[in-house]
PyMOL CGO cylinders between C-alpha atoms (Angstrom):
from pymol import cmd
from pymol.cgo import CYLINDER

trace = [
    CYLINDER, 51.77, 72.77, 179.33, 51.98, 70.34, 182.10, 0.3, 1, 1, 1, 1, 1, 1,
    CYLINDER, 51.98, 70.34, 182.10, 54.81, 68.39, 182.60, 0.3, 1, 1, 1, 1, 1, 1,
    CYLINDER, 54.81, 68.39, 182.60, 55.75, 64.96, 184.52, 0.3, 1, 1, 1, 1, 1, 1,
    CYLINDER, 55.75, 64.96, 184.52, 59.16, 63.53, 185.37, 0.3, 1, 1, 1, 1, 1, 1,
    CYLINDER, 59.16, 63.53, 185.37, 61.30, 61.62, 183.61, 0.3, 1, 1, 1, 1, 1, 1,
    CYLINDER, 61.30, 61.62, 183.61, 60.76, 58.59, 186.12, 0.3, 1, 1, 1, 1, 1, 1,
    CYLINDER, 60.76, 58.59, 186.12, 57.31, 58.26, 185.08, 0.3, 1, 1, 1, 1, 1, 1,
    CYLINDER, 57.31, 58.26, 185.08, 58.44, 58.32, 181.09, 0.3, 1, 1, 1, 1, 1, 1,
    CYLINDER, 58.44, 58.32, 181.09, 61.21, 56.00, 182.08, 0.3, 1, 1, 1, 1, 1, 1,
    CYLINDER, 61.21, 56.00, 182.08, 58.54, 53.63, 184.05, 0.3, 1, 1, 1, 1, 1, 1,
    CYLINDER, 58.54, 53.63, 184.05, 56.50, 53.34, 181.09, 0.3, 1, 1, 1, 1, 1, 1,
    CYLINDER, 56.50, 53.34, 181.09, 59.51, 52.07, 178.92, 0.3, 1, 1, 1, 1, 1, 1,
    CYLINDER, 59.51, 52.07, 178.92, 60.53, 49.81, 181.15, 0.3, 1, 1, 1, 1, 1, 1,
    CYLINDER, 60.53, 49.81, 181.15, 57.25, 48.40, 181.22, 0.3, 1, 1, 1, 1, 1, 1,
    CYLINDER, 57.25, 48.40, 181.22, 57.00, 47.80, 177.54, 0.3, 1, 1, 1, 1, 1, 1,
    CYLINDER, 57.00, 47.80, 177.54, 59.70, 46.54, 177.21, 0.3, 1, 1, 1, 1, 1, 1,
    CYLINDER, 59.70, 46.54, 177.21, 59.57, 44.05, 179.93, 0.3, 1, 1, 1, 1, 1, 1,
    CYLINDER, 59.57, 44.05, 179.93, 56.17, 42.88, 179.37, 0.3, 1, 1, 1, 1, 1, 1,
    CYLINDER, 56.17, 42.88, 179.37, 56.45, 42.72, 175.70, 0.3, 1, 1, 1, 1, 1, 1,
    CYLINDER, 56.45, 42.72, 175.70, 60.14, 42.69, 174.61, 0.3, 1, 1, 1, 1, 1, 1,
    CYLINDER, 60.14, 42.69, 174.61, 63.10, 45.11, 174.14, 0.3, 1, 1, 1, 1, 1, 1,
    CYLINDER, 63.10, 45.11, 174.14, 62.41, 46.03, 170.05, 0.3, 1, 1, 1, 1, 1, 1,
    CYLINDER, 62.41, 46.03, 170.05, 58.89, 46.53, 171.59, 0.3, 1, 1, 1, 1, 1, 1,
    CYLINDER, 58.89, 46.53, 171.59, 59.64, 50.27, 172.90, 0.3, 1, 1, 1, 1, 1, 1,
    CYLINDER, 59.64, 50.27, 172.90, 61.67, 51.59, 169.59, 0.3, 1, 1, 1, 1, 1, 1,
    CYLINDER, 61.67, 51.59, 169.59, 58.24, 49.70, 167.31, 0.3, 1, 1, 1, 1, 1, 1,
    CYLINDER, 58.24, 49.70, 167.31, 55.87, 52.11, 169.51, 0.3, 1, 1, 1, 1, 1, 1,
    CYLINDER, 55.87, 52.11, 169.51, 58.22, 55.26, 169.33, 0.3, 1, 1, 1, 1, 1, 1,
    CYLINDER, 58.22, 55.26, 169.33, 58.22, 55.02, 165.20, 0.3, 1, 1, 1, 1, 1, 1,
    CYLINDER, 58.22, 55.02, 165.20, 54.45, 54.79, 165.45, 0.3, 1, 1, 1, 1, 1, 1,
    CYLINDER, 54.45, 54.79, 165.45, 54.11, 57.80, 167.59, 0.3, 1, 1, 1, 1, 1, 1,
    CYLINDER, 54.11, 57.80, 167.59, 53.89, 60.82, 166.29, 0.3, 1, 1, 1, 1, 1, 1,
    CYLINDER, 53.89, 60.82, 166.29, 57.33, 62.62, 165.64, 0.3, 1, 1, 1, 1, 1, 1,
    CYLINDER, 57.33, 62.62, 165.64, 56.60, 65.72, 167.64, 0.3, 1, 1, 1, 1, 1, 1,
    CYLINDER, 56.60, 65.72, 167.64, 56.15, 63.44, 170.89, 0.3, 1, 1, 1, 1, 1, 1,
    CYLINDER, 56.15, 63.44, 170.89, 59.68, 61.79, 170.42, 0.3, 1, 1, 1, 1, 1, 1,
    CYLINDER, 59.68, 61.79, 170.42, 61.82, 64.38, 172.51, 0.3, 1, 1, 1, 1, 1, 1,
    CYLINDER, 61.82, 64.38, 172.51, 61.94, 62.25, 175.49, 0.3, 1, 1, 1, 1, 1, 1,
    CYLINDER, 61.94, 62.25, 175.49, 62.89, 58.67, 173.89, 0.3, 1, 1, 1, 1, 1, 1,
    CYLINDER, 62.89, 58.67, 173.89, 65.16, 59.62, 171.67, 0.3, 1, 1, 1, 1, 1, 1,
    CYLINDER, 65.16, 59.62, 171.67, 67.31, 61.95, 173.45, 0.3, 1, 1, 1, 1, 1, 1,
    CYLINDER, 67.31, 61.95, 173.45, 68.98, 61.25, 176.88, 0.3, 1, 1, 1, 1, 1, 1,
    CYLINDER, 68.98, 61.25, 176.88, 66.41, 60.75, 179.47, 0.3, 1, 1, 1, 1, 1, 1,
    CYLINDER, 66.41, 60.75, 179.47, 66.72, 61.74, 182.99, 0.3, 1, 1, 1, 1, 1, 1,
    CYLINDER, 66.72, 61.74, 182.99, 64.65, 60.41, 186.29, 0.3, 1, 1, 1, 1, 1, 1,
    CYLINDER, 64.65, 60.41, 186.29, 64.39, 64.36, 187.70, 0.3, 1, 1, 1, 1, 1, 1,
    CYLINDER, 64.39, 64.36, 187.70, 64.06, 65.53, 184.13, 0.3, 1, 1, 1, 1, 1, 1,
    CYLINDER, 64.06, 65.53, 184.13, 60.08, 67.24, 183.75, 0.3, 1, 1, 1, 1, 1, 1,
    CYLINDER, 60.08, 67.24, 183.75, 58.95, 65.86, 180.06, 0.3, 1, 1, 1, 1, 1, 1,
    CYLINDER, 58.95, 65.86, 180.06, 55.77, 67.28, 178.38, 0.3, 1, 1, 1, 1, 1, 1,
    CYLINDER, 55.77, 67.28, 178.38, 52.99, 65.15, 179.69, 0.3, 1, 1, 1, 1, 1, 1,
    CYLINDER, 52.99, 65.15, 179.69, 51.39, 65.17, 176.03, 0.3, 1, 1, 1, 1, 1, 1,
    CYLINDER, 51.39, 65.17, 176.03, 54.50, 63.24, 175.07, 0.3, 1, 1, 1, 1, 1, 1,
    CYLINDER, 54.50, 63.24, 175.07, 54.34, 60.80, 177.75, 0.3, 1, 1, 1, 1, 1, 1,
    CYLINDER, 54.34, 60.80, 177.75, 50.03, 60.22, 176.72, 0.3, 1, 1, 1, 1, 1, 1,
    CYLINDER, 50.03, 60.22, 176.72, 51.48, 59.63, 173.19, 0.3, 1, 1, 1, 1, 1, 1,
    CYLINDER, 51.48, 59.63, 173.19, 53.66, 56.97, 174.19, 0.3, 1, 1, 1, 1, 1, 1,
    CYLINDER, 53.66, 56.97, 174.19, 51.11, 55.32, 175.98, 0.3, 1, 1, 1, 1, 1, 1,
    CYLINDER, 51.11, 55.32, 175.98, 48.20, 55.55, 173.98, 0.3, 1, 1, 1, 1, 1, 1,
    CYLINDER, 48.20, 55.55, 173.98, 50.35, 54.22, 171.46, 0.3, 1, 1, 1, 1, 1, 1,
    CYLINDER, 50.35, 54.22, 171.46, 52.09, 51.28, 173.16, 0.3, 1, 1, 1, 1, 1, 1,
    CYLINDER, 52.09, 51.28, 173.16, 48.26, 50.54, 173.82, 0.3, 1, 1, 1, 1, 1, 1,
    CYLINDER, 48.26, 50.54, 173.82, 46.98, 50.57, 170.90, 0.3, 1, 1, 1, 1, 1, 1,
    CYLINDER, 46.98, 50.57, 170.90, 50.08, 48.84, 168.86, 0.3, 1, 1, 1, 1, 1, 1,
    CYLINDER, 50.08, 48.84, 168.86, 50.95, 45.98, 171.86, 0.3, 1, 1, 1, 1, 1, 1,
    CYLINDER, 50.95, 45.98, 171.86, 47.36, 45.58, 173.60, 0.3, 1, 1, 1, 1, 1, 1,
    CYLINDER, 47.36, 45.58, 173.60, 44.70, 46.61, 171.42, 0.3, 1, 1, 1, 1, 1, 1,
    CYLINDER, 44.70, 46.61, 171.42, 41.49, 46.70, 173.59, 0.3, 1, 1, 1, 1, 1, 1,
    CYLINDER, 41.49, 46.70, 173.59, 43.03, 45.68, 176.83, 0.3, 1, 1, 1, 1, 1, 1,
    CYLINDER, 43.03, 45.68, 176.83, 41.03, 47.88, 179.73, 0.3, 1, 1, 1, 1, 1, 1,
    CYLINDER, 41.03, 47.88, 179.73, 43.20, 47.19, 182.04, 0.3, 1, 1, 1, 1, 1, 1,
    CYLINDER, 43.20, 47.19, 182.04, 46.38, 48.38, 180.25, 0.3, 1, 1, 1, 1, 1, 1,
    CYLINDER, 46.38, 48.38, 180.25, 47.21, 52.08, 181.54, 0.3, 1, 1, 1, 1, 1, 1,
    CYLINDER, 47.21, 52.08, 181.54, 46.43, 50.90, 185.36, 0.3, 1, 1, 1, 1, 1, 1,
    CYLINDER, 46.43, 50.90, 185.36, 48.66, 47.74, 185.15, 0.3, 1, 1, 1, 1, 1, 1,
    CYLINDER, 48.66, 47.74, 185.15, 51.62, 49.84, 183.73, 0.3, 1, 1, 1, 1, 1, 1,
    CYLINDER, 51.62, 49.84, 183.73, 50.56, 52.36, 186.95, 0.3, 1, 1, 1, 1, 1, 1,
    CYLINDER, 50.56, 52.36, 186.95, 50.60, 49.44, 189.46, 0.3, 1, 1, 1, 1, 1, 1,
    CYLINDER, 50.60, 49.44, 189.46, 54.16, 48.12, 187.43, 0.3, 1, 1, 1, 1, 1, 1,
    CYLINDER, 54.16, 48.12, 187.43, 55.60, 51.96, 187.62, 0.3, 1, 1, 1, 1, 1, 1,
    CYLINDER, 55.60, 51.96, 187.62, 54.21, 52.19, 192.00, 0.3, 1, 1, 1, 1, 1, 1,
    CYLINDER, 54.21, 52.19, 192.00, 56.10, 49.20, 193.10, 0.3, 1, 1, 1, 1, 1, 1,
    CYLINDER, 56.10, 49.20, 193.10, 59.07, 50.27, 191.34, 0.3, 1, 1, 1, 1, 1, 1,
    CYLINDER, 59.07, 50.27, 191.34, 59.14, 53.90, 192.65, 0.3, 1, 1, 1, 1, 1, 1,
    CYLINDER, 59.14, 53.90, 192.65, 58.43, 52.23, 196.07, 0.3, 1, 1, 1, 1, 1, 1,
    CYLINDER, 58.43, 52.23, 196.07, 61.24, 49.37, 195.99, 0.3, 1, 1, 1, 1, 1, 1,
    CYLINDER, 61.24, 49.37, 195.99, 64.03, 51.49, 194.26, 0.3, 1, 1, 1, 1, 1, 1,
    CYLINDER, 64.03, 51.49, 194.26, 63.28, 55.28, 194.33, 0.3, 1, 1, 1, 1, 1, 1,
    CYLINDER, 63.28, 55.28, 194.33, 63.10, 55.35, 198.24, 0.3, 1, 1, 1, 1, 1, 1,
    CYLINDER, 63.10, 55.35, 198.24, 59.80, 56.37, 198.61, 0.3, 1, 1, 1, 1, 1, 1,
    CYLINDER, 59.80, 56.37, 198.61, 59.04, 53.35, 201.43, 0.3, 1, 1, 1, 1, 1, 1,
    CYLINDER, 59.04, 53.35, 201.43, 59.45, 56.10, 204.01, 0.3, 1, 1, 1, 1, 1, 1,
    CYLINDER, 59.45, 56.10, 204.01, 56.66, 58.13, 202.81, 0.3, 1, 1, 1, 1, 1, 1,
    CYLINDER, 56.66, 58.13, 202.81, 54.50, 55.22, 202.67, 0.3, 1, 1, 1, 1, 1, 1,
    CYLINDER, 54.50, 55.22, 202.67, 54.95, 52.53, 204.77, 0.3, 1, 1, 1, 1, 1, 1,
    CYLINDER, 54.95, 52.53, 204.77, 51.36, 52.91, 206.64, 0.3, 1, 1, 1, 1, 1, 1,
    CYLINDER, 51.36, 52.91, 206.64, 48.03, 54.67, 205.87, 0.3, 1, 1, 1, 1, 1, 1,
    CYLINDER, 48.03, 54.67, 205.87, 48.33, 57.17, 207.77, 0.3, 1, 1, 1, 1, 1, 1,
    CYLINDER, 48.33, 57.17, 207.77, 52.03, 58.52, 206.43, 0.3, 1, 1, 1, 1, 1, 1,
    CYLINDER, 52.03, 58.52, 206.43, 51.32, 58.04, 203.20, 0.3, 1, 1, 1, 1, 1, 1,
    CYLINDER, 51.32, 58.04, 203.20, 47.81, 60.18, 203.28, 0.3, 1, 1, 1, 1, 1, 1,
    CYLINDER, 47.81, 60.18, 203.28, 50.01, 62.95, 204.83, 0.3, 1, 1, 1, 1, 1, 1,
    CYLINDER, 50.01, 62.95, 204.83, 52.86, 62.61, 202.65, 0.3, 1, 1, 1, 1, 1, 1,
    CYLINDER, 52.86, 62.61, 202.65, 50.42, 62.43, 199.83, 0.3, 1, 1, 1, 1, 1, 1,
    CYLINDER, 50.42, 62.43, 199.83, 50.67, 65.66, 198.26, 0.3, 1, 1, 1, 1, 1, 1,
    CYLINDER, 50.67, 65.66, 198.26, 54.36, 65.53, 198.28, 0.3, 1, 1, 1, 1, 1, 1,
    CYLINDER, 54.36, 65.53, 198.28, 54.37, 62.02, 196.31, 0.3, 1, 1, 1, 1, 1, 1,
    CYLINDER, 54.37, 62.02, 196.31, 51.48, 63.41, 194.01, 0.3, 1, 1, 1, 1, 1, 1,
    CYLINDER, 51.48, 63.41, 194.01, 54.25, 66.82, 193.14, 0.3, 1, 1, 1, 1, 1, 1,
    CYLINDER, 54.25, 66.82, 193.14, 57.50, 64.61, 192.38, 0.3, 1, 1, 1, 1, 1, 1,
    CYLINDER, 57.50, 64.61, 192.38, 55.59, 63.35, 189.51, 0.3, 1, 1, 1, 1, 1, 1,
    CYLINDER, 55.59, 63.35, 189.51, 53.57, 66.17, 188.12, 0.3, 1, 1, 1, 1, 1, 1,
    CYLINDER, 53.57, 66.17, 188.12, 54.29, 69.89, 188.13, 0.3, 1, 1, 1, 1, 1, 1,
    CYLINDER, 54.29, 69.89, 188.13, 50.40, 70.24, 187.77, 0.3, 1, 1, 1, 1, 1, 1,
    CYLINDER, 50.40, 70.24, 187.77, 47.70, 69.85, 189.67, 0.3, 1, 1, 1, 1, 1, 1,
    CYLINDER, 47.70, 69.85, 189.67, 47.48, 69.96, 193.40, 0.3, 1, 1, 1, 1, 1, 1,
    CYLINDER, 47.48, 69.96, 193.40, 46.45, 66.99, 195.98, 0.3, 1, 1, 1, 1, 1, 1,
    CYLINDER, 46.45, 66.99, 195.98, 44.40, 67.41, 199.08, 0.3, 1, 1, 1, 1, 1, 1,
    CYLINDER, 44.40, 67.41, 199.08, 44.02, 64.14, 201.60, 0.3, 1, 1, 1, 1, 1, 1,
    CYLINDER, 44.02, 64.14, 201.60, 41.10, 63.24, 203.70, 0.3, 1, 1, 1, 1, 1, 1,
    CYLINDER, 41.10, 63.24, 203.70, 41.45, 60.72, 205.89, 0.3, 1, 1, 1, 1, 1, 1,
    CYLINDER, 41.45, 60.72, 205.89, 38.18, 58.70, 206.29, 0.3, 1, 1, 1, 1, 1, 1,
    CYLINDER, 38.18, 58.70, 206.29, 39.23, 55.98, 208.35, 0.3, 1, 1, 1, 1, 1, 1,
    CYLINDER, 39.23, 55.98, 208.35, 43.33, 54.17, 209.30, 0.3, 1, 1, 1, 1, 1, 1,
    CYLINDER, 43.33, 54.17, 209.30, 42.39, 52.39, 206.50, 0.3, 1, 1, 1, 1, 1, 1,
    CYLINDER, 42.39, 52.39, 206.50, 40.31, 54.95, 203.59, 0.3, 1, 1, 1, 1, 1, 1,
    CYLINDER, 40.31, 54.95, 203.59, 41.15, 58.26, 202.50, 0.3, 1, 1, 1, 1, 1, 1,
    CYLINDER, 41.15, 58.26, 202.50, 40.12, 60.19, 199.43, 0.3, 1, 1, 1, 1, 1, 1,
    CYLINDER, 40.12, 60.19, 199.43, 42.57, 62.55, 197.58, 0.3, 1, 1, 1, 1, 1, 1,
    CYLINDER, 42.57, 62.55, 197.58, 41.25, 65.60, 195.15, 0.3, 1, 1, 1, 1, 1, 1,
    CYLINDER, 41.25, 65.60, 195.15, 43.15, 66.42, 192.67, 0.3, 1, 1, 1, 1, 1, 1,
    CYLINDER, 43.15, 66.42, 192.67, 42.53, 70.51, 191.72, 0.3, 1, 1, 1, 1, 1, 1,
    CYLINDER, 42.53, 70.51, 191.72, 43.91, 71.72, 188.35, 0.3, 1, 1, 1, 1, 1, 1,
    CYLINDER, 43.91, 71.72, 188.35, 45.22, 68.40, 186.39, 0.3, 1, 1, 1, 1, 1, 1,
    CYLINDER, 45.22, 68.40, 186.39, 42.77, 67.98, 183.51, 0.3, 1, 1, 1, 1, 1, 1,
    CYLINDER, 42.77, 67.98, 183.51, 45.73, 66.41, 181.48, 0.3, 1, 1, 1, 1, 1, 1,
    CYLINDER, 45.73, 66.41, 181.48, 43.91, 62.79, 180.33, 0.3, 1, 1, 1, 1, 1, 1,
    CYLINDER, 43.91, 62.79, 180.33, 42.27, 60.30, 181.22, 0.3, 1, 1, 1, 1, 1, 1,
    CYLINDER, 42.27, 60.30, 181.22, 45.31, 57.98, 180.34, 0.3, 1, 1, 1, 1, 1, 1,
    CYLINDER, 45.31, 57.98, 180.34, 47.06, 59.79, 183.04, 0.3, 1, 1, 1, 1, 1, 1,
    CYLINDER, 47.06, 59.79, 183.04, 44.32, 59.37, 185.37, 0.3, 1, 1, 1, 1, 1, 1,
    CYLINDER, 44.32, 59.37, 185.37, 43.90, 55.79, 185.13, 0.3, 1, 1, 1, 1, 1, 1,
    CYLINDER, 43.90, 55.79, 185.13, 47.64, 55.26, 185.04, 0.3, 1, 1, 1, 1, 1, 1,
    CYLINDER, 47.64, 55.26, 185.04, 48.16, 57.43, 188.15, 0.3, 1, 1, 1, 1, 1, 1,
    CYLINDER, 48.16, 57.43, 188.15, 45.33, 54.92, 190.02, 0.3, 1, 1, 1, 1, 1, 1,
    CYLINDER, 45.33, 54.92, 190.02, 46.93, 52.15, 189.16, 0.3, 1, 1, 1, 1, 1, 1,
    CYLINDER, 46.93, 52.15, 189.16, 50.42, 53.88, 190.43, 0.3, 1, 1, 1, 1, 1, 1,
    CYLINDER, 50.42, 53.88, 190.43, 48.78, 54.92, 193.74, 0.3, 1, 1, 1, 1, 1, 1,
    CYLINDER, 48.78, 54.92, 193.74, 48.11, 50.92, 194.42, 0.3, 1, 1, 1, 1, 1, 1,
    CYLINDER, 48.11, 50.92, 194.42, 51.33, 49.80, 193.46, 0.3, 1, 1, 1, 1, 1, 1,
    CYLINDER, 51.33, 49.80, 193.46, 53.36, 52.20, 195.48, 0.3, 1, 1, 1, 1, 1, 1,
    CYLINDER, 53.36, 52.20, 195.48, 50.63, 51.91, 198.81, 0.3, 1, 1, 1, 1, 1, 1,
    CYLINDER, 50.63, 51.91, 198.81, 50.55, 48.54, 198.82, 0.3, 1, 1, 1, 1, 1, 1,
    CYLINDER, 50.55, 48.54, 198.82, 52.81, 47.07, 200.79, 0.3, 1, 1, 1, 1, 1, 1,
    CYLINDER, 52.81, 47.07, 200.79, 53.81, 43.52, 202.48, 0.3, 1, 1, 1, 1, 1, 1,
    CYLINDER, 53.81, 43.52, 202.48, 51.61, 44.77, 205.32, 0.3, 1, 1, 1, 1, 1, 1,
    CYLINDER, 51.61, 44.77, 205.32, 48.58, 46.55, 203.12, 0.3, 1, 1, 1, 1, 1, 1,
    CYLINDER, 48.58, 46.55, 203.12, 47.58, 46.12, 200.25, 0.3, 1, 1, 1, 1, 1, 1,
    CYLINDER, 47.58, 46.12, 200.25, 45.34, 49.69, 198.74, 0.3, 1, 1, 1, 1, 1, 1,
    CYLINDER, 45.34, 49.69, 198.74, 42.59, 49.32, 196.07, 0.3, 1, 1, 1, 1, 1, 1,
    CYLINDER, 42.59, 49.32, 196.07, 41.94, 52.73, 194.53, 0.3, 1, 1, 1, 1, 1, 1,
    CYLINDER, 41.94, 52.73, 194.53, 38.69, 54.02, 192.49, 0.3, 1, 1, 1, 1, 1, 1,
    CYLINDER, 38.69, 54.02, 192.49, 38.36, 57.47, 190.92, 0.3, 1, 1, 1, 1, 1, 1,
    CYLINDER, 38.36, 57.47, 190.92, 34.44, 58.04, 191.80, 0.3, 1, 1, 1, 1, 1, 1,
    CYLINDER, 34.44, 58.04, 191.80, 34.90, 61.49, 189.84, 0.3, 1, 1, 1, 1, 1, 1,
    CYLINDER, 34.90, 61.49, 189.84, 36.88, 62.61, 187.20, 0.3, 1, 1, 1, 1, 1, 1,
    CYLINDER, 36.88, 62.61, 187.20, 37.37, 66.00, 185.18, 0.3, 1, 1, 1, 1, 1, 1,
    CYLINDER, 37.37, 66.00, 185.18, 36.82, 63.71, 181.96, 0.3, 1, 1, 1, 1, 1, 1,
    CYLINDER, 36.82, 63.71, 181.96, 33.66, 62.87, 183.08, 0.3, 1, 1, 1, 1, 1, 1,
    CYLINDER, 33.66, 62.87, 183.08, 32.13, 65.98, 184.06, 0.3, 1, 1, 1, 1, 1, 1,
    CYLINDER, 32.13, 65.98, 184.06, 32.92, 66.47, 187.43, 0.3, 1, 1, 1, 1, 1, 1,
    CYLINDER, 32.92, 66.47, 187.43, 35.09, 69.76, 188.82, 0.3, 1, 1, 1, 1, 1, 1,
    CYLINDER, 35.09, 69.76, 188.82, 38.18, 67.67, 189.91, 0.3, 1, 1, 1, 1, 1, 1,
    CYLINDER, 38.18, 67.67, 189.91, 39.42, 64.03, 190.20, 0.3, 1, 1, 1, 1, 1, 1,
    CYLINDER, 39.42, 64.03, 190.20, 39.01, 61.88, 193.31, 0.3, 1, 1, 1, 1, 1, 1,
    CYLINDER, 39.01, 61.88, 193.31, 40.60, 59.13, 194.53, 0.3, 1, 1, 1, 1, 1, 1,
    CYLINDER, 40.60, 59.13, 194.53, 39.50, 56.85, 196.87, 0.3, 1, 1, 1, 1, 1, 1,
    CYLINDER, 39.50, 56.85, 196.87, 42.14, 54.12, 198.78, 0.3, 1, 1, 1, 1, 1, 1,
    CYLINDER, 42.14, 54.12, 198.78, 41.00, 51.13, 201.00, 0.3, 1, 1, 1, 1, 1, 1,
    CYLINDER, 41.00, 51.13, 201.00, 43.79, 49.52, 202.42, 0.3, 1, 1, 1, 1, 1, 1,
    CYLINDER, 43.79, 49.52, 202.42, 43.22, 46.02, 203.54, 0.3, 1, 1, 1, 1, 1, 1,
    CYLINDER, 43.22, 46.02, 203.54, 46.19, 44.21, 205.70, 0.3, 1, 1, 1, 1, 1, 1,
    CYLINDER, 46.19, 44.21, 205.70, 47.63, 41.09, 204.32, 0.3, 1, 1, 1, 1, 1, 1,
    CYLINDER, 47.63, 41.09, 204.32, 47.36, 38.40, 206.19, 0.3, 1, 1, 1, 1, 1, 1,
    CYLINDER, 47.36, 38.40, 206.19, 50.48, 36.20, 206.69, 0.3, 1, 1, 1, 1, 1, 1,
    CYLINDER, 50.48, 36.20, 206.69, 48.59, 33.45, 205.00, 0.3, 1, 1, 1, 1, 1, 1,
    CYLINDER, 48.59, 33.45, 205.00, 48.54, 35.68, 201.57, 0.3, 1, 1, 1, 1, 1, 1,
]
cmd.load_cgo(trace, "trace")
């Protein structure tokens, strides 16, 4: 069973509950199914490693109880959860420019998940691509994890778009992201 840390379960919380209200979090726990409750209803750790099933529960179901139909929803909370771990988990270091953040990549990518293993290429100073070998967890996590890899790349200096050209839930034989940073002009 793969496994992610309790920052990213604490991420998501925090962005329920700031984007939709306090009671919003304990309304989409009591709609989850009890055996994915472990993690919000006990104490809750940032270095703790959670079930990852648990984590898809809670966010397939703060989804589909707060934002019914909203595309955009599991990347937004991704992009909410990178700038946090960037401004307050003291991962600026490892990724203040392209070119230290592709090489620290694959030590980011395993301080979140205990599955699945990145591999950088660097295109360009400004593209790389990333496969990620052995995490077929779900495509929540996948499209959260994009939107978490532009939050916490993006910087006041660069700002990353990412795509995921291939994915294991679409057929291909591992995920691949693609970053383009662009640098922010002072006039932004």
């Amino acid at each position: 069973m793969a496994r992610v840390r309790g920052r990213l379960v604490m991420n998501a919380v925090e962005y329920v509950q700031k984007r939709f209200g306090r009671e919003a979090h304990e309304r989409v726990v009591q709609a989850m199914p009890r055996e994915h409750w472990g993690p919000f209803v006990g104490p809750l750790h940032e270095t703790s490693w959670e079930p990852a099933e648990d984590a898809v529960a809670y966010l397939d179901t703060a989804r589909r109880l707060l934002a019914p139909g909203e595309e955009g929803f599991f990347r937004d909370l991704g992009r909410f959860a990178g700038r946090t771990e960037r401004q307050k988990q003291g991962y600026e270091p490892m990724v203040r420019d392209p070119a230290t953040a592709a090489r620290m990549g694959p030590a980011v990518w395993s301080s979140f998940y205990d599955t699945g293993r990145l591999e950088v290429d660097i295109q360009s100073p400004l593209e790389a691509s990333a496969r990620v070998l052995g995490f077929a967890v779900s495509p929540v996590l996948c499209e959260r994890s994009c939107g978490a890899w532009e939050g916490l790349l993006s910087s006041q200096t660069f700002s990353a778009a990412v795509t995921e050209p291939r994915c294991v839930h679409r057929g291909s034989e591992y995920c691949e992201i693609r970053v383009r940073w662009t640098p922010v002009s002072e006039d932004d």
